[in-house]
Each structure stands twice: as C-alpha cells, then as structure tokens.
C-alpha positions in Angstrom: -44.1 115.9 -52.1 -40.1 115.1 -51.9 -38.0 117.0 -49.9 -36.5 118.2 -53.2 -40.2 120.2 -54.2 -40.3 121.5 -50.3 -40.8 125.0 -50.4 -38.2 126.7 -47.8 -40.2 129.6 -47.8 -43.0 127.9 -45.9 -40.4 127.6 -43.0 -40.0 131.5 -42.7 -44.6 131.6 -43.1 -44.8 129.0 -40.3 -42.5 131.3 -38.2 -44.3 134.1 -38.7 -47.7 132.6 -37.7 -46.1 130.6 -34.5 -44.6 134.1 -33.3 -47.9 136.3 -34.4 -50.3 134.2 -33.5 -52.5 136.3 -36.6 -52.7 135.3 -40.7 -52.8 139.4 -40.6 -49.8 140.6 -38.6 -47.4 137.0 -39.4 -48.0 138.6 -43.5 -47.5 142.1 -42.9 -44.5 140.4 -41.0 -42.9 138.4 -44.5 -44.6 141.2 -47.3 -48.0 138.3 -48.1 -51.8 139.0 -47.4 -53.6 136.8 -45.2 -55.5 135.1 -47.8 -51.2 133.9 -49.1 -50.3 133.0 -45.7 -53.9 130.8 -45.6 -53.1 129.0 -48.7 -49.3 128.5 -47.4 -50.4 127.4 -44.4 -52.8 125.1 -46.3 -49.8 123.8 -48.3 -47.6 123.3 -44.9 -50.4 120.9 -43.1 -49.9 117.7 -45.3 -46.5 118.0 -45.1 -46.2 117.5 -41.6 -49.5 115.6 -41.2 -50.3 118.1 -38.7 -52.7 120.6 -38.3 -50.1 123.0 -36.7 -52.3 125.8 -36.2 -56.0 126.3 -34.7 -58.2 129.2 -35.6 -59.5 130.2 -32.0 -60.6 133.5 -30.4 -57.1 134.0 -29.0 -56.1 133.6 -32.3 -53.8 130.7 -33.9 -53.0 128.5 -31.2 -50.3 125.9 -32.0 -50.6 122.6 -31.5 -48.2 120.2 -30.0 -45.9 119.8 -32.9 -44.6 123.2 -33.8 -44.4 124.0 -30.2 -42.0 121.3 -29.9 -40.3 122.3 -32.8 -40.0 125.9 -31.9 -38.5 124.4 -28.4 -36.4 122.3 -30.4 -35.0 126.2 -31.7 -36.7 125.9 -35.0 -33.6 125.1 -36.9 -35.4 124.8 -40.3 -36.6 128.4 -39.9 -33.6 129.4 -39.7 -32.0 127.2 -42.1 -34.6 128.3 -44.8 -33.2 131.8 -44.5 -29.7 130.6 -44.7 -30.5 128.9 -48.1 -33.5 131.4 -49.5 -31.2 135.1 -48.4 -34.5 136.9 -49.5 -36.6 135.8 -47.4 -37.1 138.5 -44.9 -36.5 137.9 -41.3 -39.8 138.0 -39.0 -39.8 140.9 -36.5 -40.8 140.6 -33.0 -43.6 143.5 -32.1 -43.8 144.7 -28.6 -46.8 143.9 -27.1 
C-alpha cells in the first residue's frame, strides 16, 4: 500500500482502541460496530508490520510500538483529523 492509498481514518480507529482498550467502547467512540473496528484494525497491522493490539482478558493491550507512538504524542492521530474534519474526535470516559 502507498502512502497515497493510506486510509487517515485508521489513525482516528487506532486512537480509539489505544485509549479504550475495547473493539466495543473505541466504536461506539468513532459511530463503527466492533466487527468495523476488527476489520480496520485488520487493515492497520500490515501496515505497520505490527501486531499493535493483543486480545487479552484485560482487554486490548498495546504492544510496544503504539505505546511509543502514543508517547511520541500520536501526531498522525491528530493529523488524520486535521486532514479528514469528519472524523469525530475520541472521547475520554471516566472510569
């Protein structure tokens, strides 16, 4: 896939799971059933050649790499937004 075919919107998805932690709750989150945010997911892992996110029963535990880029302040989250205005922010829940 170029970086011309990249789908922004993945960004905002991956967002939404690293903050949720849940398929469920990161979909309700960006308006997409679990089963959408599964086969986004599915479409985000080859291109990063990570596996980014493991099922456990904590829930979906990030691996090394999207921690670091969340650390790193997720700038293409937030750039995805920037360039896609209707993609919907992710809220934070109280927990």
């Amino acid at each position: 896939m170029s970086r011309s075919e990249f789908d922004l919107n993945l960004l905002v998805i991956f967002e939404a799971i690293f903050e949720e932690k849940n398929l469920t709750r990161a979909g309700e989150d960006v308006g997409l059933s679990q089963t959408a945010m599964s086969g986004a997911l599915a479409r985000l892992r080859p291109c990063t050649g990570d596996e980014l996110f493991v099922c456990t029963r904590d829930g979906m535990v990030p691996t090394a790499a999207p921690r670091a880029m969340m650390e790193a302040g997720a700038p293409g989250a937030e750039a995805g937004r920037h360039l896609n205005p209707g993609a919907q922010r992710v809220r934070s829940r109280d927990r």
